[in-house]
C-alpha positions as CSV (number, residue, x, y, z in Angstrom):
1,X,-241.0,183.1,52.2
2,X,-237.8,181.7,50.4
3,X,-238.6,181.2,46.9
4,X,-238.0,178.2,44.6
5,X,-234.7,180.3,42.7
6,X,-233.0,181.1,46.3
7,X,-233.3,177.3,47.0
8,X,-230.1,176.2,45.0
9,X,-228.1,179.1,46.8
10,X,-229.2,178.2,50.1
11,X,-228.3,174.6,49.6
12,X,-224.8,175.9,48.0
13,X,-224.2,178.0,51.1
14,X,-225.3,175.3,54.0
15,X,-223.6,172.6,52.3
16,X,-220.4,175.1,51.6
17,X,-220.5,176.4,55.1
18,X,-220.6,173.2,56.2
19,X,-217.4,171.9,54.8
20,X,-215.7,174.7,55.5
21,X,-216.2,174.1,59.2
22,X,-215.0,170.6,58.6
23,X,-211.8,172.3,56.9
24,X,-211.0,174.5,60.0
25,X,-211.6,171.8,62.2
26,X,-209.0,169.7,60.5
27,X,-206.7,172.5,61.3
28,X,-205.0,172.1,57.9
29,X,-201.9,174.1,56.4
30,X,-202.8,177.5,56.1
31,X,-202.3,177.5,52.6
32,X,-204.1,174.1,51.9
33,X,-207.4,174.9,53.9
34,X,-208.0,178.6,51.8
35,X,-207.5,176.7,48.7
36,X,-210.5,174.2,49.5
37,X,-212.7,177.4,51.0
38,X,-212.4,179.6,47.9
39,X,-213.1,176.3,45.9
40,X,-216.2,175.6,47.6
41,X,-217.5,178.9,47.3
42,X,-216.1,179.7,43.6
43,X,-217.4,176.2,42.5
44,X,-221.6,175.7,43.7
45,X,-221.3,171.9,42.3
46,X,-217.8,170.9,41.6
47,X,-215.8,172.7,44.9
48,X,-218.1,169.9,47.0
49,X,-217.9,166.8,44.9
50,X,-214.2,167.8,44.3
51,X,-213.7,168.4,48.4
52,X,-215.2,164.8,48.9
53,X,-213.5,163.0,46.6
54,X,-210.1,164.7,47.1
55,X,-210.2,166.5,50.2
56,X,-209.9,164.0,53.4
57,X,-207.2,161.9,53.9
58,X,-209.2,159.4,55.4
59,X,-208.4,155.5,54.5
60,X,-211.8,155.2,56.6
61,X,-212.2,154.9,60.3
62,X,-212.0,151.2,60.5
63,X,-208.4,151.1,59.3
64,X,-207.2,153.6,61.4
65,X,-208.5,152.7,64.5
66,X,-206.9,149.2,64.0
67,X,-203.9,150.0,62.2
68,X,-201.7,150.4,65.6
69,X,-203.2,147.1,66.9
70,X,-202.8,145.1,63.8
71,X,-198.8,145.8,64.0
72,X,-198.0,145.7,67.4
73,X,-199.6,142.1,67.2
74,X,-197.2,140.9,64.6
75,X,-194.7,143.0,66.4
76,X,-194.5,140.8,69.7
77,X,-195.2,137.5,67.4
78,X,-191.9,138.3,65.2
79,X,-190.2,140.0,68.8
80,X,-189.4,142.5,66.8
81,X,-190.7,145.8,68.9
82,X,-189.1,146.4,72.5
83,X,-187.0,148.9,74.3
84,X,-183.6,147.7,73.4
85,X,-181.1,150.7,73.4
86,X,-177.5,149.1,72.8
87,X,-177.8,150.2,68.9
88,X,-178.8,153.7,69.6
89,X,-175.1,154.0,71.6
90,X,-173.4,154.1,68.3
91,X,-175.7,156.6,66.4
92,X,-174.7,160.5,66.8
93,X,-177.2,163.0,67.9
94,X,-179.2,164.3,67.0
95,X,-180.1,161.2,64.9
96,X,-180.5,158.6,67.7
97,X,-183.1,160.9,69.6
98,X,-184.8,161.5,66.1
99,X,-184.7,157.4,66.2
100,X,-186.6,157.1,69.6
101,X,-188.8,159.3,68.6
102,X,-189.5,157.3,65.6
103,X,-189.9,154.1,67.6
104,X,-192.4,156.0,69.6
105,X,-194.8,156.7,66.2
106,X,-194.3,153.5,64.5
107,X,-193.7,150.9,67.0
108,X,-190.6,149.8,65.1
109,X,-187.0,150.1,66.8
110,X,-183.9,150.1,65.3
111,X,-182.6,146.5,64.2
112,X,-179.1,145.9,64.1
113,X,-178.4,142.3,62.8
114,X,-179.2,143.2,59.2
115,X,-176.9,142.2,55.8
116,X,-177.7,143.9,52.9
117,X,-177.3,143.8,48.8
118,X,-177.7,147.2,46.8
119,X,-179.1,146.1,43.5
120,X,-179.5,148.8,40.4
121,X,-179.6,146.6,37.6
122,X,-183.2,145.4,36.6
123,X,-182.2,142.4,35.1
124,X,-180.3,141.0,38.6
125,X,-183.6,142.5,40.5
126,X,-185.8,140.4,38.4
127,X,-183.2,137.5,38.8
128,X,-182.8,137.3,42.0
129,X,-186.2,137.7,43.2
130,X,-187.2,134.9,41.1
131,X,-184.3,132.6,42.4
132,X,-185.4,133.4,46.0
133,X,-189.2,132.4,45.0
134,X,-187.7,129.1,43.6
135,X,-186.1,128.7,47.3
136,X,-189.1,129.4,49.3
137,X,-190.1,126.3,51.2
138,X,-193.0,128.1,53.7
139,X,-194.3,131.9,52.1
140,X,-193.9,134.1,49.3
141,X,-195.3,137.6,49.9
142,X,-195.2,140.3,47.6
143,X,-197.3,143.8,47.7
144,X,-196.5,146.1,44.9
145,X,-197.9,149.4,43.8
146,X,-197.5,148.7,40.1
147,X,-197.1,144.7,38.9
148,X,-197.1,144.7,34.8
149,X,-197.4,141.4,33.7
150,X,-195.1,141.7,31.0
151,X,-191.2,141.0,29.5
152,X,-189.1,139.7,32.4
153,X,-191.6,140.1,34.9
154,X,-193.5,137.1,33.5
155,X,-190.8,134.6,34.7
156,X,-191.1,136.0,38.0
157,X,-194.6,135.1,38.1
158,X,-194.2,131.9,37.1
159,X,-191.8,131.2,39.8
160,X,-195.1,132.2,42.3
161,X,-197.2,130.2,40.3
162,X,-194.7,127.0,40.9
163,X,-194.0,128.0,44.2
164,X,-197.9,128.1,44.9
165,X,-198.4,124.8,43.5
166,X,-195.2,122.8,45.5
167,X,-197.3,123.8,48.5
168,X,-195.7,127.4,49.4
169,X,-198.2,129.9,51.2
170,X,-198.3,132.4,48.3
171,X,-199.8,136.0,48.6
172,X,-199.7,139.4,46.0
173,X,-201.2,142.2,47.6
174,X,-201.1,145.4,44.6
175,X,-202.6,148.1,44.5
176,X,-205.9,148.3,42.4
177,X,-205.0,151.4,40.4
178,X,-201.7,150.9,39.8
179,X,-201.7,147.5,38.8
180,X,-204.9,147.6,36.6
181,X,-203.2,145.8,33.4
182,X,-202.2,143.1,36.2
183,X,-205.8,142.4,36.8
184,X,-207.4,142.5,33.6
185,X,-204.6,140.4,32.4
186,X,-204.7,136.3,32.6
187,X,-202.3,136.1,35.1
188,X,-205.0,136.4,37.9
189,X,-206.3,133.4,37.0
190,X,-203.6,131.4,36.4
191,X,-202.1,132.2,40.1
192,X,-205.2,131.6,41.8
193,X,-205.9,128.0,40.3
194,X,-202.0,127.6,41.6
195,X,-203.3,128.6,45.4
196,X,-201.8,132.2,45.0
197,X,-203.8,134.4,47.0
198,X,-204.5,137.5,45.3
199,X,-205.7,141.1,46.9
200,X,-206.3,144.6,45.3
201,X,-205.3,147.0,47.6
202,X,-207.5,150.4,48.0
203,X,-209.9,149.2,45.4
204,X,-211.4,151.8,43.6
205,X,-215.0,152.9,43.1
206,X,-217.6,155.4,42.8
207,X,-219.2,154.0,46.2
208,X,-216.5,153.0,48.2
209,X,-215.1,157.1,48.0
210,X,-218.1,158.0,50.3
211,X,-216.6,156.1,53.2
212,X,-212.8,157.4,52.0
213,X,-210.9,159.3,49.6
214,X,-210.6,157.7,46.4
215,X,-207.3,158.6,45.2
216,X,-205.4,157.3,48.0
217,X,-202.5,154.8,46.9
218,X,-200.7,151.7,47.9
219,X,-196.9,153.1,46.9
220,X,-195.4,150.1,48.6
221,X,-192.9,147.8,47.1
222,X,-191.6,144.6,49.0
223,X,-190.9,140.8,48.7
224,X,-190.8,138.7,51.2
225,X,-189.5,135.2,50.9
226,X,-189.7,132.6,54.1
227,X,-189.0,135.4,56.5
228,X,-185.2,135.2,55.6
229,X,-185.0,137.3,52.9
230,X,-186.8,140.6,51.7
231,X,-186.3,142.9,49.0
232,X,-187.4,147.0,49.3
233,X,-187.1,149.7,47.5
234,X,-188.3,152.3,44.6
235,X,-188.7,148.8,42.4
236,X,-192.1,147.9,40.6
237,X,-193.1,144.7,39.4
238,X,-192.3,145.8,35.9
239,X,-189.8,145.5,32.9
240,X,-188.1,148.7,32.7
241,X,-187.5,148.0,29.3
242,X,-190.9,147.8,28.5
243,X,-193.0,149.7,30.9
244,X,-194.5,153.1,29.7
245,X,-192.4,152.7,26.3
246,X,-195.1,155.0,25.0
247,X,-193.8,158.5,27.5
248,X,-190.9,158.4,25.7
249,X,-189.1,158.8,29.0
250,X,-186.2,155.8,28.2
251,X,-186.1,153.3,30.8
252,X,-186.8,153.6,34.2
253,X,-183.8,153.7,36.5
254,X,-184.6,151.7,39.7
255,X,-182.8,150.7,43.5
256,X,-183.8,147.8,45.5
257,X,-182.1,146.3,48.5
258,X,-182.0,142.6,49.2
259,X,-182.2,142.1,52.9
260,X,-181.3,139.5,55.5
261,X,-182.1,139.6,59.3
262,X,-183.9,140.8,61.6
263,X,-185.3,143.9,59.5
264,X,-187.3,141.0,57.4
265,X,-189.9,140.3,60.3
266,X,-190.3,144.3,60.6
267,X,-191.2,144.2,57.1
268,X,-193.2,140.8,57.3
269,X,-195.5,142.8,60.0
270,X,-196.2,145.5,57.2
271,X,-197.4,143.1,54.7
272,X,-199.7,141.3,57.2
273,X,-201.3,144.1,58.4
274,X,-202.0,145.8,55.0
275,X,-203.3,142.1,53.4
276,X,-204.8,141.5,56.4
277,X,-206.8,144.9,55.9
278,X,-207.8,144.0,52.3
279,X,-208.4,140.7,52.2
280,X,-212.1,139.8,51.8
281,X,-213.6,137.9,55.0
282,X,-210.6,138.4,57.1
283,X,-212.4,138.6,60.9
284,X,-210.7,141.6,62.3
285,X,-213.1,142.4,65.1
286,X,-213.0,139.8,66.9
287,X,-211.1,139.2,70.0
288,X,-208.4,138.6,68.4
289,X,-207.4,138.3,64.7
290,X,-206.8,136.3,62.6
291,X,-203.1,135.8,61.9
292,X,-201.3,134.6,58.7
293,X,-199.1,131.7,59.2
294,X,-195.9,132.5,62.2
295,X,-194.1,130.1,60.6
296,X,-190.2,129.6,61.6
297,X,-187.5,131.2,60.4
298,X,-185.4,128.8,57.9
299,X,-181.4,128.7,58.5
300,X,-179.7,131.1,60.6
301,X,-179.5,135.0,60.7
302,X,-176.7,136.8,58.7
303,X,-173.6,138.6,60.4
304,X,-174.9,141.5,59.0
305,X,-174.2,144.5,61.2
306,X,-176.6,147.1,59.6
307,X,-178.4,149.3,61.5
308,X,-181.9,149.9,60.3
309,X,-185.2,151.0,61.3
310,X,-188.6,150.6,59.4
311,X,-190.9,153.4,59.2
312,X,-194.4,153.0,57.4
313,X,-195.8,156.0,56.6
314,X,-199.2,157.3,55.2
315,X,-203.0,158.1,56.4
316,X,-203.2,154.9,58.1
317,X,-200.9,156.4,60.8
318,X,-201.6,159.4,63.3
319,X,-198.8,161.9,62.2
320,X,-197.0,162.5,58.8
321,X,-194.0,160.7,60.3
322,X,-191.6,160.7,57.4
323,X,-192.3,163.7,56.5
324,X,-191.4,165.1,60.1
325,X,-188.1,162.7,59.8
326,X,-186.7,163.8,56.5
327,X,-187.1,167.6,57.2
328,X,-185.4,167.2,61.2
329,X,-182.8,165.4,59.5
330,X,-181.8,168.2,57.0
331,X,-182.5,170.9,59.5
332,X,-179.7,168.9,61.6
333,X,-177.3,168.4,58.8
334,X,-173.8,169.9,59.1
335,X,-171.8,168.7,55.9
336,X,-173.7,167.2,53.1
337,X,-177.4,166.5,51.7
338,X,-178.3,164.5,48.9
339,X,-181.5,164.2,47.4
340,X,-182.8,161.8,44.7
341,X,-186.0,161.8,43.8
342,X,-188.0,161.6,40.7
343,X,-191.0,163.4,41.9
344,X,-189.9,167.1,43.5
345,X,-192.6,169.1,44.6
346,X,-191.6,170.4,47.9
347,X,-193.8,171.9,50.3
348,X,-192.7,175.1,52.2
349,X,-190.8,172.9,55.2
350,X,-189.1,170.6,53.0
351,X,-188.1,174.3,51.0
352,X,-187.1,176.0,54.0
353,X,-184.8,172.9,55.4
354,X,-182.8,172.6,51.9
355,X,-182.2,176.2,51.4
356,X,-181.3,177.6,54.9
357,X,-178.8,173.8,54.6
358,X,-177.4,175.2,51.9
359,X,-176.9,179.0,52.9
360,X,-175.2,177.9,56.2
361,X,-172.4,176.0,54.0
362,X,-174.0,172.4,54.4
363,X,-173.3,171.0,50.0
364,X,-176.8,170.2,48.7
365,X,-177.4,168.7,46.0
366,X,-180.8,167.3,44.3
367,X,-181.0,164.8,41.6
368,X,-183.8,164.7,39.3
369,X,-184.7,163.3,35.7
370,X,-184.5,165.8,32.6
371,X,-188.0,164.3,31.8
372,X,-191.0,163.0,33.6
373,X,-193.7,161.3,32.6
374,X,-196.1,163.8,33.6
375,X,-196.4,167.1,32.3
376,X,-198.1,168.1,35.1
377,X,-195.4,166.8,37.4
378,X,-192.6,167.9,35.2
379,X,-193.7,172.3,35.8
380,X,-194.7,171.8,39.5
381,X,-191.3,170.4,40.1
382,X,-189.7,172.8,38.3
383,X,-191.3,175.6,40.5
384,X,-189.2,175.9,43.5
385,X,-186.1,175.6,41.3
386,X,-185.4,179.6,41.5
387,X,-185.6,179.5,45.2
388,X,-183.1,176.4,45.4
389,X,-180.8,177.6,43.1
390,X,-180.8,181.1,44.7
391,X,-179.8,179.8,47.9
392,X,-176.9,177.7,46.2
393,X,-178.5,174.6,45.5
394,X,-176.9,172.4,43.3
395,X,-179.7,170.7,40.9
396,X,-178.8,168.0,38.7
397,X,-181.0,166.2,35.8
398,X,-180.2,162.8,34.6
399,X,-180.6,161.9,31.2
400,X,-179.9,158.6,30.8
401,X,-183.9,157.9,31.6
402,X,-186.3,158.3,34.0
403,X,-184.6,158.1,37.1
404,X,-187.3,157.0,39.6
405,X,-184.7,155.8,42.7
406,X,-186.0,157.6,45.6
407,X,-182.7,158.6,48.7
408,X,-182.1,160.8,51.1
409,X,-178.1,161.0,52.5
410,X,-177.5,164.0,55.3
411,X,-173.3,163.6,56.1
412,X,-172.2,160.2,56.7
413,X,-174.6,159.6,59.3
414,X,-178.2,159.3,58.0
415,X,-179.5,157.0,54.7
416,X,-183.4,157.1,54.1
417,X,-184.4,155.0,51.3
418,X,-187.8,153.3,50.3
419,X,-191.0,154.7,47.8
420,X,-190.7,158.0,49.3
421,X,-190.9,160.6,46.5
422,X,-190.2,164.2,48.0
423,X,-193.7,165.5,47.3
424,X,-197.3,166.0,49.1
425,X,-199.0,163.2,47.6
426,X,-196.2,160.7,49.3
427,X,-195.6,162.6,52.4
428,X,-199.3,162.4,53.6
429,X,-201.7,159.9,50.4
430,X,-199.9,157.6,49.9
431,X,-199.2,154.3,51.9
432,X,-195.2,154.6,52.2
433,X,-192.2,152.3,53.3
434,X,-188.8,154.0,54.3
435,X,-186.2,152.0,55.5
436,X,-184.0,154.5,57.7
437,X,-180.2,153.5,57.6
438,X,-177.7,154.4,60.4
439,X,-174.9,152.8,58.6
440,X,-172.4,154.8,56.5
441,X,-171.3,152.2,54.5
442,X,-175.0,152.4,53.6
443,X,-174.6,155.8,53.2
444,X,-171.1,155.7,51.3
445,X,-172.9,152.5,49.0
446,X,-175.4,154.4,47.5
447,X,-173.6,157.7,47.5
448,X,-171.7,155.8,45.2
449,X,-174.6,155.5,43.2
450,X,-175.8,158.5,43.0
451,X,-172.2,159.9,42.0
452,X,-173.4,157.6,38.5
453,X,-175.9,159.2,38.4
454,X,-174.0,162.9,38.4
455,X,-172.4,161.1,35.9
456,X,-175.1,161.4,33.8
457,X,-176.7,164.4,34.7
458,X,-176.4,168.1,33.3
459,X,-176.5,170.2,36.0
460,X,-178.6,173.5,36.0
461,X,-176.6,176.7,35.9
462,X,-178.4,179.7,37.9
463,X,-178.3,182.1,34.8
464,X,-179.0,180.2,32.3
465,X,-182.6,179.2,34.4
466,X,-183.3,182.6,35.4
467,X,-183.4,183.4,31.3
468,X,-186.0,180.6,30.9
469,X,-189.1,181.8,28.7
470,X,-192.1,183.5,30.5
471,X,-194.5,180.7,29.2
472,X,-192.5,178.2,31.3
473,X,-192.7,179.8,34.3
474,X,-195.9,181.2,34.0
475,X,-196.9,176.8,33.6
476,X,-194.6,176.3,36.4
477,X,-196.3,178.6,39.0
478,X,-199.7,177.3,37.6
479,X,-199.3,173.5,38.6
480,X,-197.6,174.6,41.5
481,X,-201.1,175.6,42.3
482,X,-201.9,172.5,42.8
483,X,-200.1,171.3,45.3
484,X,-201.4,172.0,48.0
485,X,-205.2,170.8,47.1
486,X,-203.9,167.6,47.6
């Protein structure tokens, strides 16, 4: 006879026991899947509600089931998958098998007819961007994690407004969460009585995190003008000037790259595929979808000689691609390894790959901001700063603001660039671009700016860490804690 006071324990230990199958079955990191179990039994109420909010990875089944087929459609419309292996010739192993193997999980090859720009000053970002709007005659795309509707940004969405209303096919696909001042703001409006159509990405509600877990993020950031010209990078839609004045941070230190080529179609299928997911009504299953305009290419392709492969990255795909990329491309490093990154939380691969890099001779060095805007961030990054420095690390931390440019340079050979922080949450939550570069005047371009930013950096001498309070490092191993819950 069970009595009405064992009920509530029963329930905690079927429903416990339950997930924790679900756990095993997932066949987690070991570390990750005993941190959900001892929550779930520590916590009879919150370890569950926690586990289903938080735990899975899932974007829901629909989207991964039609992911795949969504971007190989746009793939063969734009031509822009296939077999071709002439670029490959001039990329050193182990990089061009690390390439195929790439191809293989994405669908994307590498592209070699590609010009490029390097842009770091916000102002010419926000410039150029809206000059290229004014020239669009057939699309505007844009898909942003964060779009603040403020300072310089404003003119840029007046150009989409004008562009909209001259008869341009004009989209903005940002990210619910991110860009929540963008929607409560006028500027929805305005846009849409222009034409502009206008998507939240990964809306967020109470209901909707039954069907999928409802911290999951849009990190993208990409314009695309007429399929000529496309700009990626670690760029919001934001004045740097202005946005989060109130951290006390400085302003935020940004790279973009202004494309040309063929790399502008592989991005173009990105964008269709993630607005095609969001956008209300859109009839994708049926037979076939339902495509956004494959309108012609204006003028002619640059003689741009870059070679570049696009890798999207997140729960929408089958494997943690990038995250598989960036640690086989340290592991294989044999002279140098930069890292910027203003999020640095490694997990224990990523840990391993710098500092056995660094104790076979191979220079590493990792650049970070003195401050972040999270406290929370700013300890758990700090954790694994012992073990680096042991090893013979060099860490550097800028100071001339929050340095949010996200790179990854191994030798002369390998340049991967995109939203990418160096942290769980972007390795395996959020939806990611990386554009992987074999170029090295790629390489050599933006080793150039990361020597500014050395420039402005103090590095971090070994002894004078290692005589760092007990408070701090007793805060630094707590967030580290909570890494791997996510």
């Amino acid at each position: 006879m069970i009595s009405h006071g064992s009920i509530p324990l029963l329930a905690h230990i079927v429903l416990a026991g339950g997930l924790t199958l679900r756990i095993l079955y997932r066949k987690l990191e070991v570390n990750t899947a005993l941190a959900w179990i001892v929550m779930l039994v520590a916590m009879p109420i919150a370890g569950p509600v926690l586990y289903l909010l938080f735990g899975d990875r899932s974007l829901g089944g629909r989207r991964l089931k039609l992911g795949r087929r969504i971007r190989t459609f746009y793939q063969n419309a734009y031509g822009v998958g296939g077999a071709d292996e002439a670029p490959l010739q001039s990329i050193p192993e182990p990089f061009a098998s690390l390439a195929r193997s790439m191809t293989v999980e994405s669908g994307f090859p590498v592209l070699a007819r590609n010009g490029y720009a390097i842009l770091t000053d916000p102002g010419e970002i926000l410039d150029r961007m809206r000059r290229d709007i004014d020239a669009a005659q057939t699309s505007c795309r844009l898909e942003f994690y964060i779009v603040e509707p403020s300072g310089r940004v404003e003119a840029v969405l007046e150009a989409v407004r004008k562009a909209a209303a001259r008869g341009v096919s004009c989209q903005i696909l940002a990210d619910d969460y991110g860009s929540k001042r963008f929607f409560r703001s006028p500027w929805p409006r305005r846009l849409s009585a222009a034409g502009v159509s206008i998507v939240r990405s990964l809306p967020v509600g109470v209901l909707k995190s039954v069907s999928k877990r409802s911290d999951l993020r849009n990190h993208r950031k990409l314009l695309i003008c007429d399929r000529t010209v496309a700009y990626a990078g670690s760029f919001n839609l934001v004045d740097p000037a202005l946005f989060k004045s109130d951290r006390h941070v400085g302003s935020w230190i940004d790279v973009m790259m202004r494309i040309e080529g063929e790399m502008v179609d592989a991005l173009t299928c990105v964008f269709n595929a993630d607005f095609l997911f969001e956008q209300k009504g859109a009839d994708l299953g049926g037979a076939l979808l339902r495509p956004l305009p494959l309108e012609a290419q204006k003028g002619r392709r640059p003689r741009g000689s870059a070679l570049m492969q696009l890798l999207p990255s997140g729960p929408e795909m089958p494997h943690p691609t990038i995250h598989g990329f960036i640690v086989a491309a340290i592991f294989n490093a044999r002279r140098r390894v930069r890292v910027v990154t203003p999020y640095f939380i490694p997990d224990q691969a990523v840990l391993l790959a710098l500092t056995s890099a660094a104790r076979r001779g191979v220079r590493v060095q990792i650049i970070v901001p003195e401050r972040l805007d999270t406290r929370i961030g700013q300890y758990a990054s700090q954790a694994s700063y012992d073990d680096l420095l042991a090893a013979g690390v060099d860490i550097r931390r800028f100071t001339g603001g929050l340095l949010h440019t996200k790179a990854v340079l191994v030798d002369d050979d390998i340049t991967i660039f995109g939203t990418v922080n160096m942290d769980l949450r972007s390795f395996y939550l959020n939806l990611e671009l990386s554009l992987i570069m074999y170029d090295p005047r790629i390489n050599n371009a933006l080793g150039a700016v990361l020597d500014a930013y050395v420039g402005r950096s103090d590095v971090i001498d070994p002894d004078a860490w290692a005589a760092r309070g007990s408070t701090q490092r007793f805060l630094e191993n707590l967030m580290r804690l909570a890494a791997p819950l996510l």
